[in-house]
VOSE-114599 format. One record per atom (N, C-alpha, C, O): x, y, z; residue in one letter. Coordinates in steps of 0.02 Angstrom, whole numbers, plus 50000, padded with zeros to 5 digits. Each point is the difference from the previous one (the first is absolute). Example, Ala and Ser with C-alpha at 12.3 -4.5 7.8 and 13.67 -1.06 7.14 Angstrom:
2
506604971650390A;499555005950000A;500455006050000A;500524999950033A;499305005449931S;500425005950003S;499615005550037S;500255005550008S;
//
This chain:
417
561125590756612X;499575002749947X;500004995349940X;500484997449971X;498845002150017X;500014995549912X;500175004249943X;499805005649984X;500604990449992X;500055003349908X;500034994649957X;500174994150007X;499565010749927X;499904993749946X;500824999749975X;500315005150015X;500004990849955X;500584997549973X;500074999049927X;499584995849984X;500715005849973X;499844998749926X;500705000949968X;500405004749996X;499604985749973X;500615002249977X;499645000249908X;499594995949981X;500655009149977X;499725001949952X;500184996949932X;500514996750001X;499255003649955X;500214997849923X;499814992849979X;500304996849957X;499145000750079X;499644992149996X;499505001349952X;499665005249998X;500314989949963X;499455002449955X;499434994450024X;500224994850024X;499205005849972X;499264998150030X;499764994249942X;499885001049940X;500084993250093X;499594995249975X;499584996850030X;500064999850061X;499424997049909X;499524997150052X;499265003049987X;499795002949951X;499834995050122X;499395002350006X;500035005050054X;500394999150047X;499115007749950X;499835002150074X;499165002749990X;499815003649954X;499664993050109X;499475001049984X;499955006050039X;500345001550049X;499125002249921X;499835005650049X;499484997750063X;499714994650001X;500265009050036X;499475000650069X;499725002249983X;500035001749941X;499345000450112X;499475003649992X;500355008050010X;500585001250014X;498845004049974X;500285005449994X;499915002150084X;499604998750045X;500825003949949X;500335005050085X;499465003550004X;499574998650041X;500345008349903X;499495002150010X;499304999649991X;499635004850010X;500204990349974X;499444996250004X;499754997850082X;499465001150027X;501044995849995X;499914995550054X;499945004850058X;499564999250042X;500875006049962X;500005004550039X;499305004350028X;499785002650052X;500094996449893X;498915001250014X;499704996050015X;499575000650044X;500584993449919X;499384994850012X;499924997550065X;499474997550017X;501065003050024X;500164998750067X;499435004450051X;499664997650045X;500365007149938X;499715004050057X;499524999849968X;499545000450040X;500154999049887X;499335001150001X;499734993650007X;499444999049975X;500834996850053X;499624993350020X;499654999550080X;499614995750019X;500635009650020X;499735003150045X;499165001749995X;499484998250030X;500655004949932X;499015000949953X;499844995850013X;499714999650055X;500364994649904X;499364993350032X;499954998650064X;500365000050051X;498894998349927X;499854998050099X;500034992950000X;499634997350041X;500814998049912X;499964992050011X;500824998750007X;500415002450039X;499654993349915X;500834996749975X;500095003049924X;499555001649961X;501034998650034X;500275003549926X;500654995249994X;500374999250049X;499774997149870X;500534997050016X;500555006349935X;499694999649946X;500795004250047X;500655000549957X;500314994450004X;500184996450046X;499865003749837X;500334993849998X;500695004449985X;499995006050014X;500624991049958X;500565001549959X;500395006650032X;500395002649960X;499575000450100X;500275004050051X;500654998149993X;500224994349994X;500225013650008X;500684997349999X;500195000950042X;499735003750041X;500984992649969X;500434999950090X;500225004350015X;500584999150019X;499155008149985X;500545007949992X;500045001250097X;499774996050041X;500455008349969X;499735001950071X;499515004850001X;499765002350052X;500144998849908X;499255005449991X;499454996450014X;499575002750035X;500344990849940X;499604995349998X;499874998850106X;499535000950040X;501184996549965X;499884999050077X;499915005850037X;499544998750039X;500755009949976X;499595006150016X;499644999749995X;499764999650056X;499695000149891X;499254998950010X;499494995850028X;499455001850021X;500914990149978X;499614995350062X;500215004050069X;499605000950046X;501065001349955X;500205000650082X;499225007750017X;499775000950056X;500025002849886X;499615005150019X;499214996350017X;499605001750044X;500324993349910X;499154995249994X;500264998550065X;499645002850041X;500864993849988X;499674995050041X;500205005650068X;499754998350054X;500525005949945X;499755007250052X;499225001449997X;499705003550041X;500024993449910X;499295004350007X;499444992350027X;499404999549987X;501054995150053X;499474993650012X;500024995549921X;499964993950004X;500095008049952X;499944996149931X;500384994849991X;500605001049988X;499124991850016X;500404995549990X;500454999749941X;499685002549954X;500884995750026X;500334997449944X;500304995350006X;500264998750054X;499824996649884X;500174993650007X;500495003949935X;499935005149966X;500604989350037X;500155000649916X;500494993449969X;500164995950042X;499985003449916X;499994993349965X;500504997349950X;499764995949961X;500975005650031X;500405003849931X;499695004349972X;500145005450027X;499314995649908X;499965006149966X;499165001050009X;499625003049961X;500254994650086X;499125001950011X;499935002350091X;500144996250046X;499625010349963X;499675001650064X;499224999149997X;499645001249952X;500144996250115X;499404998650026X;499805006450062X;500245000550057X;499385002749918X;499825006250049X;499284999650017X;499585000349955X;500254999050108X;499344999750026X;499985004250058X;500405000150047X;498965004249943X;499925007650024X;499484999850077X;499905004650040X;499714985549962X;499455003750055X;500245000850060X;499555000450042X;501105000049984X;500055003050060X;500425006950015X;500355001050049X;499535003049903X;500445006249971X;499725003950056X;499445000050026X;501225004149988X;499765005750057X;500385005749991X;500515001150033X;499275002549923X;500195007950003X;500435003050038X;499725001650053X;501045000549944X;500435002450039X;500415005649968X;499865001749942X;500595000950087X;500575004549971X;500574996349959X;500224994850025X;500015007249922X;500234999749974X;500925003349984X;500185002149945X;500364997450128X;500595001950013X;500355000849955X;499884997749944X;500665006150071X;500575002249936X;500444994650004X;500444999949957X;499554994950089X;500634995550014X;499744994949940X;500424996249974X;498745003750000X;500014995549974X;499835005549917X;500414999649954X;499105004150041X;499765004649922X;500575003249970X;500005000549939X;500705002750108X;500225000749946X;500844996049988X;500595001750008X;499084992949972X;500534992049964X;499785002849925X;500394999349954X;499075003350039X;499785000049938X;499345006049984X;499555002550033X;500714998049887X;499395004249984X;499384996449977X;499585003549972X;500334991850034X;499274995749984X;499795001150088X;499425002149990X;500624997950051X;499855001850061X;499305004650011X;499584999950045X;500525004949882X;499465005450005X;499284995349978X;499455002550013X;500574990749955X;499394998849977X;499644996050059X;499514996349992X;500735004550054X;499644998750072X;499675005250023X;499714999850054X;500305006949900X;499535005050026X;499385000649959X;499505003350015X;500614991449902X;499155001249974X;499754991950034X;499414998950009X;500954997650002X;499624992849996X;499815001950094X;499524996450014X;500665007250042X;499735000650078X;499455004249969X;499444997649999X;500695008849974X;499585006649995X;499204993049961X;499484999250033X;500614997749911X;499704997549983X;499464992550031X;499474997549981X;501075001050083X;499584994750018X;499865000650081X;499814995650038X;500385012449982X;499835001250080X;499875006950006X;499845002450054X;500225001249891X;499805005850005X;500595006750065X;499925005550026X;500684988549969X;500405002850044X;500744998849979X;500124994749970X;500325009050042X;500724997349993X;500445004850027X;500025005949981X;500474990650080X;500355004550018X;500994996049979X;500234994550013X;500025010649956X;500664996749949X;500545003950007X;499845005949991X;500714993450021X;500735004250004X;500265002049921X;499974995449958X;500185008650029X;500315002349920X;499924991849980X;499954995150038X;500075005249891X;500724992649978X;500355001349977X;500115005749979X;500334987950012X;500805002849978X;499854998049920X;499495000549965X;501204996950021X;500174998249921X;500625004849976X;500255005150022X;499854991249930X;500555005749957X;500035008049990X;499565003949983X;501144997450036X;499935007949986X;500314999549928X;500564998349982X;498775004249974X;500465001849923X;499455005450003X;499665000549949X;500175004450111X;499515008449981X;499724999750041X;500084996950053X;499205009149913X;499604998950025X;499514997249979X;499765001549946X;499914992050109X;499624997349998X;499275000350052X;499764995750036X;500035011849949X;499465000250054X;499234997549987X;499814999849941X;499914998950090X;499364994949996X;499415007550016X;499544999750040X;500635006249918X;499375003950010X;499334996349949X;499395000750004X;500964996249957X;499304997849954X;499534993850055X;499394999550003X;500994997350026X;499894994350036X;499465003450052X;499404998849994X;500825005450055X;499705003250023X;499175005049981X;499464999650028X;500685003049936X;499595005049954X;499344994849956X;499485002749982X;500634990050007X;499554994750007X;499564998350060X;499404999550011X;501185000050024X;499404998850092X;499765005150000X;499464998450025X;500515007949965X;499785004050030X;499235001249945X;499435001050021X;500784998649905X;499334999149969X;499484994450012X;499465000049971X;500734995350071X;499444993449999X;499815002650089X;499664995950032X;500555011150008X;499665001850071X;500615000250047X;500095004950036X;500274990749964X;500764998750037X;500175008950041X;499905005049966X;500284995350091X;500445004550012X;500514998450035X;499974996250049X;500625006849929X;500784999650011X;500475002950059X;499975006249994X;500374992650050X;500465003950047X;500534996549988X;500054994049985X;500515011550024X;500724996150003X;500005002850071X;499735005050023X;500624990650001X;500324999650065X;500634999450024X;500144995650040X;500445010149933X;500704998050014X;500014995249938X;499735002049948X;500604990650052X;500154995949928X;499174995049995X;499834995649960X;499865006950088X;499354993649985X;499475003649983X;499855005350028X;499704990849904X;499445001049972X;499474999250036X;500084994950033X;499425007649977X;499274997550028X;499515001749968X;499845006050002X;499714988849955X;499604999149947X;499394998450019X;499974994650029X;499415009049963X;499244996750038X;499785002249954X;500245003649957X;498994993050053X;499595001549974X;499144998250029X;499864994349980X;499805007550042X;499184996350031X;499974997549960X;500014993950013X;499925007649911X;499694995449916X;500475004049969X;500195005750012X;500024988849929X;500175003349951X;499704997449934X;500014994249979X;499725011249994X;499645001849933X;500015000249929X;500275005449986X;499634992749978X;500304999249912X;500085007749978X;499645003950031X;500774998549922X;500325005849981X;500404999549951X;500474996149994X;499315008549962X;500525000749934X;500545004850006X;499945006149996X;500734990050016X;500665000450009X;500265001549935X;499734996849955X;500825008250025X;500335001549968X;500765000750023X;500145004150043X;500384991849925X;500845003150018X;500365001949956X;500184996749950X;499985009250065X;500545003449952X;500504995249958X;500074999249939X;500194998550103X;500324995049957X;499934991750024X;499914997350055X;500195000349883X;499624992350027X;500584995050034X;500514998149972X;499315000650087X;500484998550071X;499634991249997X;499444998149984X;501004999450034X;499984994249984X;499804995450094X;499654995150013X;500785009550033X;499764998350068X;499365002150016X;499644996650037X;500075012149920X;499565002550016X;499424994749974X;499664996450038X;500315003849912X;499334993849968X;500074996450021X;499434998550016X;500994996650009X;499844993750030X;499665001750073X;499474997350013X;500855007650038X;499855001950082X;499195002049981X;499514999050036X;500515003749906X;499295002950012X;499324995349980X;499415000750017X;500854994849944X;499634993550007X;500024995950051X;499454998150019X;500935000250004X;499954997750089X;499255004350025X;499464998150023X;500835008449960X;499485002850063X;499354998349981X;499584997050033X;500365005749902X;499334998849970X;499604993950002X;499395000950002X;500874991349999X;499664996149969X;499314998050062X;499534996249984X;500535006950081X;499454997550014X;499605006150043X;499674999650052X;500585008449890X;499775004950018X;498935001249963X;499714997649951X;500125006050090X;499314999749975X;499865004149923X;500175005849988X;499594990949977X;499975005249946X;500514996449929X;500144994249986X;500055012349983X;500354997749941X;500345004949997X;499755005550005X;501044993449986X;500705003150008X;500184998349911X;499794995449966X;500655009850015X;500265000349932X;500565005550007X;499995005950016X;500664988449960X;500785004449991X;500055000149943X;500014995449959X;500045009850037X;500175003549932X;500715004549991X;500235004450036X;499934993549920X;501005002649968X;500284990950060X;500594999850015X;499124996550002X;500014993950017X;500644997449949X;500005000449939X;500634996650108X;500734995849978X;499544993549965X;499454997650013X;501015000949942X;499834994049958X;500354994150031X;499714994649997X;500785005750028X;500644994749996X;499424991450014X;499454999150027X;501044996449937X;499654992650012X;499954999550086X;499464997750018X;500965004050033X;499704997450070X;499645005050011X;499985000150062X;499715004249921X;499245002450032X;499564995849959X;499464999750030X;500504996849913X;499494995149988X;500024992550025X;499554995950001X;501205003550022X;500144994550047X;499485001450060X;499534996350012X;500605008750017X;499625000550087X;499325002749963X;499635001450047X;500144999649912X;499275001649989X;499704992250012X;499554998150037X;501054997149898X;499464995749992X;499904994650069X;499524996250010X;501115004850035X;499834997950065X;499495002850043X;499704996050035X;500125012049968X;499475000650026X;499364998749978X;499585001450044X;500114995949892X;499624999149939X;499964993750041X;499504999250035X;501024995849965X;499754991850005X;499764998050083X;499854994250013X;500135011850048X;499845001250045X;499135002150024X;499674999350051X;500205003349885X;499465003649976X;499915004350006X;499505001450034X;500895003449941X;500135006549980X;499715003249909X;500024998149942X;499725007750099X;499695000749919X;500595007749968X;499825005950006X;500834992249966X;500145005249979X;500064998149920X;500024994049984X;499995009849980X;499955001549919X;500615003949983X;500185004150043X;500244995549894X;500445004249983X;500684998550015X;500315004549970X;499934993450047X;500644999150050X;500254998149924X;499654997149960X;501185005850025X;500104999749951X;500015007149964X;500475001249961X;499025003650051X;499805003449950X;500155007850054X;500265000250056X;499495005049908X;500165007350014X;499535000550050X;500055005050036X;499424990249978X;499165002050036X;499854994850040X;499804995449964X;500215002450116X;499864996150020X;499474999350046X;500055002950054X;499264992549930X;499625001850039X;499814994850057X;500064994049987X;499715008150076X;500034995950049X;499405001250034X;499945004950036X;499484989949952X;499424997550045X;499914999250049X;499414998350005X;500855002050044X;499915001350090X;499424991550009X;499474998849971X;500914996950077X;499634994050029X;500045002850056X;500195005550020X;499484986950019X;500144999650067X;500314993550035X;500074999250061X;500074997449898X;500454993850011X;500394997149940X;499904999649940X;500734997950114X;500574995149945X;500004994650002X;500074998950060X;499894995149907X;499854996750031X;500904994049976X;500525003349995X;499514990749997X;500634995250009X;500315001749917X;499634999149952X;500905002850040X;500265000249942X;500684997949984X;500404999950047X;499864997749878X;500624999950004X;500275004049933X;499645001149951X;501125001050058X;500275002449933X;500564997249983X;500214995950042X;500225005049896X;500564997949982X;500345007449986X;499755004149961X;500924997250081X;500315005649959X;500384999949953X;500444995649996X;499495009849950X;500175000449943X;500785000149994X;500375001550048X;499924996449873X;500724997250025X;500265010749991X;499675004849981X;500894994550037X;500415008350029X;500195001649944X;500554997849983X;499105006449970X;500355001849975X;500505005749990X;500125002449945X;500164999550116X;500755003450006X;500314994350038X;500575002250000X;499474993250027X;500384993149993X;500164999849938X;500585001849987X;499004996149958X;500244996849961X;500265005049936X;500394998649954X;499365005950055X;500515006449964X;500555001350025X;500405001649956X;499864998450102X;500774998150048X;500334997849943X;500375003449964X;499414988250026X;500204995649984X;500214998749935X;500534997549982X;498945004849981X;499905001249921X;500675005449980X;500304999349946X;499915006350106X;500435005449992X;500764997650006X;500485002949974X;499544989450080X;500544997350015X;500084996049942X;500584998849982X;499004999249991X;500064994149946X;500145002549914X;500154996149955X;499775009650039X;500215003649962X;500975004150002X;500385003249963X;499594993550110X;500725002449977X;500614994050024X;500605001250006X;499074992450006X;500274996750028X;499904988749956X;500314994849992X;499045008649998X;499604994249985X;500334996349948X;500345002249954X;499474989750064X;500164993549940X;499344996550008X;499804995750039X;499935007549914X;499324995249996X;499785002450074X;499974993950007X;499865008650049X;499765001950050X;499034999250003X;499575004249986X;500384990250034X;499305001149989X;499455003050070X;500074996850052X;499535007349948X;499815003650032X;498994997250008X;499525002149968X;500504994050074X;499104996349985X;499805003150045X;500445002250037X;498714999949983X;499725002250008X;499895007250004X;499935003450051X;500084999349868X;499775007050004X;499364999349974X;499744995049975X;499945013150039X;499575001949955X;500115005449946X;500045006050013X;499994990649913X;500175004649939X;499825009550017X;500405004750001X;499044995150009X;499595005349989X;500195006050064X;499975006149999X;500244989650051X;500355005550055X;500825003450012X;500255003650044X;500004993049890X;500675002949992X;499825001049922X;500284996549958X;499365007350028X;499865001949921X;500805005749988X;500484998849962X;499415008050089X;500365001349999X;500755002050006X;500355004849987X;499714990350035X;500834996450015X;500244997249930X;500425002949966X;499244990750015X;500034995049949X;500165006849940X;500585000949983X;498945003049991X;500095004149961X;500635003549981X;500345000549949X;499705002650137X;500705002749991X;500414996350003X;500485003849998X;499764990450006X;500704994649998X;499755000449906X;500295003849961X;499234992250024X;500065000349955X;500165004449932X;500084997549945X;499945008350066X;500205007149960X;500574999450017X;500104996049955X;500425004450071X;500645000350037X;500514995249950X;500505001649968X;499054989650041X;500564995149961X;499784993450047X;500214994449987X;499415006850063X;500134994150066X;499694992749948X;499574999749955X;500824995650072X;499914993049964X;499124997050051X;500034997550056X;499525003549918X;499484997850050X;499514995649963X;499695002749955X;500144987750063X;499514998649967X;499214999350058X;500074998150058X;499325003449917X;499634998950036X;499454994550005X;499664999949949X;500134995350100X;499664994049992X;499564998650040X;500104995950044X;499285007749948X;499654998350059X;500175005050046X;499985006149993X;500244989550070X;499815003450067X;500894999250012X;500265000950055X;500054997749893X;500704998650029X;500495003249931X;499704999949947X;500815002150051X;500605005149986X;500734997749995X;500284999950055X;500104998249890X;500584998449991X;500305007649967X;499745004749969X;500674994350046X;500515006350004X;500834999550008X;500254994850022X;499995008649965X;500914998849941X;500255007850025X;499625004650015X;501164995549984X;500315005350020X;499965001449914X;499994996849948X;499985011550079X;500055002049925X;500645005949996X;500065005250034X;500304992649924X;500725003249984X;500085008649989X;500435004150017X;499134996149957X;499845007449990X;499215001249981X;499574997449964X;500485009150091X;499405003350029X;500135007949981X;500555002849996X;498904999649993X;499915007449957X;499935003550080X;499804996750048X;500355008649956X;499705004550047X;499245002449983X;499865001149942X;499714999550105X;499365003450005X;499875004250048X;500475002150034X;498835000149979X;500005004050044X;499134997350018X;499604997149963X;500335005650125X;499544998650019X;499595002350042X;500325001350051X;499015000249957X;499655005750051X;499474994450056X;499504997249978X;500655002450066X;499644994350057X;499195005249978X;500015006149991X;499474990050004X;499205001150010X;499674996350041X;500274994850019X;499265006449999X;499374995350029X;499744993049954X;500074998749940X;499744999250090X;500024991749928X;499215002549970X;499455001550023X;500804997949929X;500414993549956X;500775003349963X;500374997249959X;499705008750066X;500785005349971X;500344994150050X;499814995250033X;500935009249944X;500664995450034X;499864998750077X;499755004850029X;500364990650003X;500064999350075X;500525004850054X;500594998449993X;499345004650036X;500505003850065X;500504994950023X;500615000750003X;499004993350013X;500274994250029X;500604998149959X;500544998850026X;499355001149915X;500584995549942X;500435005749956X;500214999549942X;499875006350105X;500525006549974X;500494998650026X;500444998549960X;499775000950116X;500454997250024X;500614995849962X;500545001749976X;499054991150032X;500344993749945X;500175003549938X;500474997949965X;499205006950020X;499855000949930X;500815003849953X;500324998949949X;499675006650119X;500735003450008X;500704996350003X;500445003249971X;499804990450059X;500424995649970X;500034999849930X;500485002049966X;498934995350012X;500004995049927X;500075005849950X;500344998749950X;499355008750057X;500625008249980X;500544999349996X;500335002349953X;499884994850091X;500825000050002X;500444997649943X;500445002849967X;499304991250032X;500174993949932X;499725002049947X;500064995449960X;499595010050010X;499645002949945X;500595003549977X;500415003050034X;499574995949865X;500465006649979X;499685005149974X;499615000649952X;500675004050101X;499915009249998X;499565001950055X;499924996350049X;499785009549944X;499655002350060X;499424998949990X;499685000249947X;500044997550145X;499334997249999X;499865005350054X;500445002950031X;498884998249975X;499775005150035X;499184996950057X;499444997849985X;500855003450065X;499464997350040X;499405006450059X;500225002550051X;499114998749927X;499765005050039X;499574993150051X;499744994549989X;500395010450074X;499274995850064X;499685008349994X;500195005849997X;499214990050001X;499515003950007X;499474999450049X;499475003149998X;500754991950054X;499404996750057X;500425001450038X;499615003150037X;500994997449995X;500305001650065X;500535001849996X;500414997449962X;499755008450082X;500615005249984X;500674996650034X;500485003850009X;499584988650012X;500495000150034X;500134992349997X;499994995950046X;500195002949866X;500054992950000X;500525000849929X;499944998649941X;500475003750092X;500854998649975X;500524999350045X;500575002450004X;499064993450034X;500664998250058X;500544997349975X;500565002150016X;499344991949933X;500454997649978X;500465002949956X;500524996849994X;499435008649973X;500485002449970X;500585000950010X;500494998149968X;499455005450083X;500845000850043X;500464992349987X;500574999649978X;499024995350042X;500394995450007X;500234996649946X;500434995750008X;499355005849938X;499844996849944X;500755003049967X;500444996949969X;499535009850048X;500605004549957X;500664997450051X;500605000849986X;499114995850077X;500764998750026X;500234993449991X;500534997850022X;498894997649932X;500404994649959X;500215002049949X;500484996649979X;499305009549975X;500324998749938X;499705005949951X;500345003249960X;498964997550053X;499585003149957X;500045006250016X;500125002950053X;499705000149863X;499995007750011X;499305003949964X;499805001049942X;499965000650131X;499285001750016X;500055007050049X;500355001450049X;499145002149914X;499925007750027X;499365000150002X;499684996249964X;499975008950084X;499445001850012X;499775006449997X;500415004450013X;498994997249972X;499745005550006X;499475000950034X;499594997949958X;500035004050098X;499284998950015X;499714993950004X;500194996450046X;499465001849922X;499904991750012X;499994996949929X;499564996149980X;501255006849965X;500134998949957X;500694997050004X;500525002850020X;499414991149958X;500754996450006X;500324998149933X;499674997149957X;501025004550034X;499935000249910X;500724994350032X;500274999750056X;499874996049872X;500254991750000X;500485000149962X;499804997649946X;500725003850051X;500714998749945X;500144993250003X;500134996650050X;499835001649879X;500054990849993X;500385000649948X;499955004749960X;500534989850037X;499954993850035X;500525001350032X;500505001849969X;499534997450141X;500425002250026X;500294989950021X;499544995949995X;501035001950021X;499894994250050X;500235001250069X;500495003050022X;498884992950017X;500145001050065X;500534996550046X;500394996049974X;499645005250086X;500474997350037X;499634997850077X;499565003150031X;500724991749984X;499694999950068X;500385003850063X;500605001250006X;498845000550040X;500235004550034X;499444999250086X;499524996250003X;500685007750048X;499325001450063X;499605003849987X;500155005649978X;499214992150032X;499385005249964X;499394997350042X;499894994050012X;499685011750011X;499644998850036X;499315000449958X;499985003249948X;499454993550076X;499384999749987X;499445004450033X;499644998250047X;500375007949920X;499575005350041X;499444999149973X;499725005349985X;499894988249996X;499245000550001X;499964993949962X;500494997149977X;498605000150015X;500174993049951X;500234999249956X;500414995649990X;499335009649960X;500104997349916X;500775002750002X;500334995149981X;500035009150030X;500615005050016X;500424991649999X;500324997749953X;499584999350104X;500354993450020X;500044993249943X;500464996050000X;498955004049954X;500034999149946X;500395000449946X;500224995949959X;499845011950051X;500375001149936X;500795000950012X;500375002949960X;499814994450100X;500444998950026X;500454995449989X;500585000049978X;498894994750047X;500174990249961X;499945000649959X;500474997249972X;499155005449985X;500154998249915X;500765003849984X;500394997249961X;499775008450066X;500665002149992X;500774994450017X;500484998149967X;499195000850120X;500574996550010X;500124992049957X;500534996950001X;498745000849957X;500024993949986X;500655001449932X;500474996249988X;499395009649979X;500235003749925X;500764999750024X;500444998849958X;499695002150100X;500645004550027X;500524996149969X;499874994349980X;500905008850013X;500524995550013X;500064999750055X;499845005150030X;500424988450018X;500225001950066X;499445000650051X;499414999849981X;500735000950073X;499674998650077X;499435006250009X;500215005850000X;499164993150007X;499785007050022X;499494997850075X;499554996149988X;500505005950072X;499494998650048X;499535007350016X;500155006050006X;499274990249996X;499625004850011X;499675000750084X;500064994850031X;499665010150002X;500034999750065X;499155003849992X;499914999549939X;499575003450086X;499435000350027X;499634994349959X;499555001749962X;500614992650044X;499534994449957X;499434995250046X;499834994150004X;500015012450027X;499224999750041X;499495001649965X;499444997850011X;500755007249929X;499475004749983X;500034993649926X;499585002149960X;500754991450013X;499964997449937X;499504993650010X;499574997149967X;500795002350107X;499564992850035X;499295002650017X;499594996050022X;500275009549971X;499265002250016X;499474998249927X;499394998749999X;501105001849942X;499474999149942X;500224994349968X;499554997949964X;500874999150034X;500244995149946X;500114992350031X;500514998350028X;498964997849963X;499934992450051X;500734998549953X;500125001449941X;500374994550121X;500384994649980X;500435002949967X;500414995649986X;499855011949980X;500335001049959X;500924997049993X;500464999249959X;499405000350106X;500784995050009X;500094993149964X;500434997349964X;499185001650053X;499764992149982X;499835000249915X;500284996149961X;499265008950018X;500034997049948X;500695003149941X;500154997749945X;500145007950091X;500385000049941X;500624997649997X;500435000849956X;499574995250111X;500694993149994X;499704994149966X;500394996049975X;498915003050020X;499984991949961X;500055004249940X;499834996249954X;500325009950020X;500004998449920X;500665004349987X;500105002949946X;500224997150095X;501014999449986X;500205005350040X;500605001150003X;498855003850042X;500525003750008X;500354999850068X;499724996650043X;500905006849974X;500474998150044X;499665007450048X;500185005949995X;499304991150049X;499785005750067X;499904997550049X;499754994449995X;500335007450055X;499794997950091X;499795004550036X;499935005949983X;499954991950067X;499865006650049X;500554998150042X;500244994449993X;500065011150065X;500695000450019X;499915003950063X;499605004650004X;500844993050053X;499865004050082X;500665001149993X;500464996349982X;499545011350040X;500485005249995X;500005004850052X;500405004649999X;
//
């Protein structure tokens, strides 16, 4: 078995650039399926999410080439097939092979997908889209079966704005007849990432970005390329490590405007942060205030960066208070956290933070991505040895994280045990 290794109390110098975003790429992949030519992704990171999803394209006839940080996907000999559990559930991006088939064959037959257990994560909105653009649905035991003769433009509404749902349901739409409009429509920057990839295909959607997204129905895609946007929960990871670790730590390729609310909150707290451009120097800061924090839909706090977020609580003086409000089952890490050192209680999906505790290294497992995160940033903090063990679920989102946080001092490996 692999585990990560961390011996703790190194303080961070250097550079670490970010990748493209995980969840960015995780779409753009399958909706490159849509075109009926070549599509090139530039800046793709090395996750295994990345490779699950060629291993699913090239199940369906779809060539892929790929290149260090650019895939080449060309669709004209694509042949419509099933979609197995041995391969959909590696991952929960798996499901956007049901708007980009539903959308470019009018068919899709798919096994659940997997991904992280931090709740529930059910795809009724995802669903409840196909079914407004004509789609009808059967489950079959764990497999989906999605048709449609035509599917039709329709004004979609979701209770709450789902970030898989708006993107799947643009898949379906973009070369549905008519004119489709999501409304209570997720903002986050990679649904305007994969908009503007289906846009440079020739796609007519409007809005992406905004509460209202509207989508023009073609009938062809034609050769396109994109660049994915850099991660920003990578580089909020990072920004969270460098705040408690950092010498001069410089952090290049962000975008300001997609960690608005991160930056904010370090900054209320005490965090040493200068900003330049597209790039971020950052300093351990000696003392940190406790706060408190409620995960939202973006542009509110990220789900993704609560995790990490719960360490850097730790090192805060007095009590910090953390609510999730997107998924009932993403305090895995707590347990482990209190068995280095910290003293953390929960309520519901209320986790309250007694600071300033110091930690200790210790065995601690990684029950999900960001969870595994906030793990290493623990064990990096730790006194002493801490190994961590499910670090399948860290290598799924974070390119290289081994690699880069030994060129900038810190003492980690991966380890067969």
């Amino acid at each position: 078995m692999q585990k990560i290794l961390i011996h703790g109390g190194k303080k961070l110098t250097g550079t670490i650039t970010i990748s493209g975003a995980k969840n960015s790429a995780v779409a753009l992949i399958p909706a490159a399926i849509l075109c009926d030519e070549e599509t090139k992704i530039y800046n793709v990171p090395e996750i295994s999410d990345r490779d699950n999803l060629i291993n699913i394209i090239e199940t369906l006839n779809v060539e892929v080439k790929t290149s260090n940080d650019t895939i080449t996907i060309n669709t004209k000999k694509f042949k419509n097939t099933y979609i197995p559990e041995t391969l959909s559930s590696k991952l929960r991006a798996s499901y956007y092979f049901m708007g980009a088939l539903l959308g470019k064959d009018k068919y899709v037959e798919i096994s659940l997908p997997g991904g992280c257990k931090i709740g529930d994560r059910k795809i009724d909105y995802h669903l409840k889209g196909f079914k407004a653009l004509g789609a009808t649905i059967t489950l079959e035991d764990n497999k989906y079966i999605i048709k449609a003769d035509k599917l039709i433009g329709n004004k979609i509404y979701f209770d709450f704005a789902s970030v898989g749902a708006t993107i799947n349901v643009m898949l379906a739409a973009v070369k549905a007849k008519g004119i489709t409009t999501i409304n209570n429509a997720a903002k986050e920057p990679e649904i305007v990432n994969v908009a503007t990839f289906l846009n440079n295909m020739g796609a007519k959607i409007t809005g992406a970005g905004t509460s209202k997204i509207t989508i023009e129905g073609v009938n062809y895609l034609h050769k396109a390329i994109i660049e994915v946007i850099p991660d920003r929960i990578e580089a909020g990871t990072y920004i969270i490590l460098g705040t408690l670790l950092g010498e001069n730590l410089l952090i290049k390729n962000i975008i300001k405007d997609h960690l608005t609310a991160l930056l904010s909150k370090l900054n209320e707290i005490g965090a040493s942060i200068e900003v330049n451009g597209n790039n971020l120097l950052i300093n351990k800061s000696e003392k940190l205030k406790a706060f408190n924090i409620t995960t939202l839909i973006y542009p509110g706090f990220p789900t993704d960066l609560a995790q990490p977020m719960t360490t850097l609580m730790t090192q805060c003086e007095g009590i910090s208070i953390l609510e999730e409000t997107i998924y009932n089952n993403r305090m895995g890490q707590i347990k482990y956290l209190n068995s280095m050192g910290a003293d953390i209680t929960t309520k519901n999906q209320i986790a309250f933070i007694k600071g300033k505790t110091p930690l200790y290294g210790n065995d601690v497992v990684a029950s999900d991505l960001r969870a595994g995160a906030s793990l290493i940033i623990a064990g990096l903090i730790a006194n002493g040895v801490t190994k961590i063990s499910g670090i399948e679920h860290i290598l799924r989102g974070y390119e290289h994280i081994i690699e880069k946080l030994t060129q900038v001092g810190a003492d980690i490996n991966i380890i067969e045990e």
